[in-house]
C-alpha positions, 0 to 999 in steps of 0.5 A: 361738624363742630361741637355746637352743630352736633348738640344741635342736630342731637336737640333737633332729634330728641325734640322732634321725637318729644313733639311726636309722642305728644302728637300721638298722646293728645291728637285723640283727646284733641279730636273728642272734645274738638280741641284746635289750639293746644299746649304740644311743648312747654320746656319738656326738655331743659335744654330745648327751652321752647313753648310751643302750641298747636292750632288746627285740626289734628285729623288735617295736621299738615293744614295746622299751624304751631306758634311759640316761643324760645323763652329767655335764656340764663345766659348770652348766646351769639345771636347767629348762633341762636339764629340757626339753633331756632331755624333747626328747631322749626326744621324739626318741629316741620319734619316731626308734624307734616307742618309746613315750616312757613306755619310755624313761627317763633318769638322771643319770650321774656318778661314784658312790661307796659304794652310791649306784651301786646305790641306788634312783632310783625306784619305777617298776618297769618290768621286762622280760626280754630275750634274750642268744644262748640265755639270758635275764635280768631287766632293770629299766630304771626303779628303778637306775641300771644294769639288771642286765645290761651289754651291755658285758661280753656277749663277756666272759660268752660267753668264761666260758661257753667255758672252764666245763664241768666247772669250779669257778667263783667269781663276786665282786662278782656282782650279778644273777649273769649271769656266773655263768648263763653258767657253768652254762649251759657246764656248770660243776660248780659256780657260786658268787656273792659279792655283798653285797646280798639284792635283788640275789641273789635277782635273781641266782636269779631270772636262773638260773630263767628259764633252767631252773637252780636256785640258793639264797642261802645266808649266808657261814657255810652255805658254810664250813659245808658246809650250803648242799649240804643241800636241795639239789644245792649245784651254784649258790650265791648267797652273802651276803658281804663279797667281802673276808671272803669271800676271807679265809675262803676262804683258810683254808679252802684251797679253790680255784675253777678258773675266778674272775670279778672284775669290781670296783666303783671304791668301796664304803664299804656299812655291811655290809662290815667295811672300806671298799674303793678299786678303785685303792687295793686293786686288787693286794692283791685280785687276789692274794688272788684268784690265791692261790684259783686251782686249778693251772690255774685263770683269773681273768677281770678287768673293770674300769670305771674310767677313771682307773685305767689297768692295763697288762697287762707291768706287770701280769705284773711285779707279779703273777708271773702271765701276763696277756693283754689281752682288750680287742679279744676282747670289743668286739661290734658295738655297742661298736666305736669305744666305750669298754668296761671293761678286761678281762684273763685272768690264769693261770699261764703254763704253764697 
């Protein structure tokens, strides 16, 4: 056995011992608050640089699934080499679980730019509904390089829930539409999704029907229209739109929402959108347009994923002319603790 298969069946054992003391840590927790898709590994150990995230009931372990990813290396390693490490990372992780090891797929994880974040990586399909509290959402663990729902923003969509019954709420760059679940399901008076990508919203009005709500995708112009409240009780709508027209076109329209999610892409360049858009470069032009829809008393809740753009709330407030509070240690759940999430802030009026 040559030195590199030695540190890598050394790698192999100290993850499988990692993943089963995080098993044993969370699997209660996991089972009190009905928790099906949960961080179990994130760079735990430097030299092990994985992200790996549970989905399934911990009480039926061997029917679970694990998606992750290796994130990308400081340096060139051989691409058989990186082959067979990923394929005895899988063995361990399939060993220390009882998953079977056909459930558990790895990507590449490095920066995205454009769709690329959203592009397919497969045609596997292995899909899986999970639990999150009451509710439920459709995952894809083998197609894309996220699932269709991030557990790191679970305490953040639990807050938008809190604050919905009775209220307008906008969802921008929406994805498969789980913030806007949890609105509805708080009893918002109305839910409407901005996102760009059609296999995305129908994955969205997927989400709502499987939790007893109903949803219809409408094209931007329906809505300006009024006609997405033809046929329908127009309460949730899931709108095919450049979130930046979008805005434009809601600020003429003088409308307001109550209650505005932002959880931005770093970058976008999609052939769809009528301009390119750079997280860091556009951030306060966007969220200002953002505030300007906010009713009276309205709140824009704010996720950012971006590690290179560091927002500061008081430099936030200055710029902004809006009281801004750090939701940071509101949203770290069990699994997060000691880990990194998105930047996460509430912005309103501060008289409101």
């Amino acid at each position: 056995m040559n030195m590199e298969n030695e540190k890598t069946t050394e790698q192999s054992q100290m993850l499988a011992n990692r993943l089963q003391k995080r098993f044993r840590h969370l699997k209660k927790w996991a089972q009190r608050n009905n928790i099906g898709a949960f961080r179990i590994y994130d760079r735990d150990i430097p030299e092990i640089p994985l992200v790996l995230d549970f989905y399934g009931s911990v009480s039926h372990a061997d029917e679970a699934a694990i998606s992750g990813a290796l994130y990308k290396r400081p340096y060139e390693k051989d691409e058989e080499e990186e082959k067979q490490w990923l394929s005895a990372m899988k063995n361990a992780a399939s060993a220390a679980l009882g998953i079977n090891i056909e459930r558990i797929f790895l990507k590449q994880r490095q920066k995205q730019r454009g769709e690329s974040q959203y592009e397919k990586t497969s045609d596997a399909r292995f899909e899986k509904i999970v639990s999150e509290g009451d509710l439920v959402f459709k995952v894809n663990l083998s197609d894309y390089l996220d699932t269709g729902l991030f557990p790191d923003r679970r305490l953040l969509r639990v807050m938008v829930q809190s604050e919905a019954k009775g209220k307008r709420v906008l969802n921008l760059f929406s994805y498969t539409g789980s913030f806007s679940v949890y609105a509805a399901s708080g009893g918002a008076a109305s839910t409407d999704s901005i996102d760009l990508s059609n296999t995305y919203l129908n994955w969205a009005r997927e989400n709502f029907s499987l939790n007893g709500l109903s949803a219809q995708v409408f094209q931007i112009w329906d809505f300006f229209s009024g006609k997405e409240r033809q046929g329908g009780d127009g309460r949730n709508s899931l709108i095919r739109a450049d979130v930046l027209e979008f805005l434009e076109k809601a600020a003429s329209s003088k409308i307001k929402w109550d209650i505005i999610v932002l959880d931005p892409p770093s970058f976008s360049n999609s052939k769809k959108m009528t301009e390119d858009f750079d997280l860091q470069r556009d951030f306060y032009e966007l969220t200002g347009k953002c505030i300007n829809l906010l009713a009276p008393e309205g709140k824009l809740f704010l996720s950012v994923n971006q590690k290179q753009f560091k927002l500061n709330a008081s430099e936030m407030e200055e710029k902004l002319k809006m009281h801004v509070t750090d939701l940071q240690k509101k949203i770290t759940d069990e699994d997060f603790h000691g880990k990194k999430i998105p930047q996460s802030f509430l912005i309103n009026h501060s008289d409101s």
